[in-house]
C-alpha positions in Angstrom: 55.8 -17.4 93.1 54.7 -19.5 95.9 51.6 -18.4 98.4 51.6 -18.5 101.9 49.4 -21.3 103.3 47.9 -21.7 106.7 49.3 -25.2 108.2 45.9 -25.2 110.6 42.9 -23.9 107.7 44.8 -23.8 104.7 43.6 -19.7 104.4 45.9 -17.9 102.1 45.1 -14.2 104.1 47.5 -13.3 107.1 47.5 -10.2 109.6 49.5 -8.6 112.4 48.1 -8.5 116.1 49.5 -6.9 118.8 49.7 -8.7 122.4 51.3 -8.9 125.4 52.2 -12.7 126.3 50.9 -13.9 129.9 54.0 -13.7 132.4 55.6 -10.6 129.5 56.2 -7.2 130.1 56.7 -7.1 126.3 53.8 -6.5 123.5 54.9 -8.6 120.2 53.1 -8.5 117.1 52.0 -11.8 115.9 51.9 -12.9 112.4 48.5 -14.8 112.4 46.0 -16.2 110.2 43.2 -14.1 109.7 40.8 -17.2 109.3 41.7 -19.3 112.5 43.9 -17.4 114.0 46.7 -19.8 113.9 50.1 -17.7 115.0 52.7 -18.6 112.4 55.6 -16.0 113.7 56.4 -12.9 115.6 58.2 -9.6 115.8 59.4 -7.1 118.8 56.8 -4.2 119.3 59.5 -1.7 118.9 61.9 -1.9 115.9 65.3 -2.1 117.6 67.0 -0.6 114.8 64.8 2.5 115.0 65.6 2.6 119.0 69.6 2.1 118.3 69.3 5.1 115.4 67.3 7.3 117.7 69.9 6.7 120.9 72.7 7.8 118.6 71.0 11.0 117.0 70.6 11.9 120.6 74.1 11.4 121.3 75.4 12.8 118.2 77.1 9.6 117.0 76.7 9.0 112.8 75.9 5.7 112.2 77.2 3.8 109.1 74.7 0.6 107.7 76.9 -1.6 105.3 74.6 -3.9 103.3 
């Protein structure tokens, strides 16, 4: 199995920060080396899966996932 690299330090160790970008109203976590903190990716604060499912227990609707 390959390991992740850093492009920037080559550091093999990566965390999640959360921020808010200048000129957002959203917080995203960032997917950042933990050496230099070179950002290699991001993700939505809130899981909008988990924000779909809880809408439709509220309105009583059953939700089918087909994978």
């Amino acid at each position: 199995m390959a390991t992740s690299t850093c492009l920037k330090c080559g550091n093999h160790s990566f965390e999640m920060v959360l921020n808010t970008p200048i000129g957002s109203e959203f917080k995203l976590w960032f997917v950042q080396c933990s050496q230099c903190g070179c950002v290699i990716g991001t993700h939505e604060f809130y899981s909008i899966v988990s924000v779909i499912k809880n809408l439709a227990d509220k309105l009583n609707i059953e939700l089918t996932f087909n994978t």
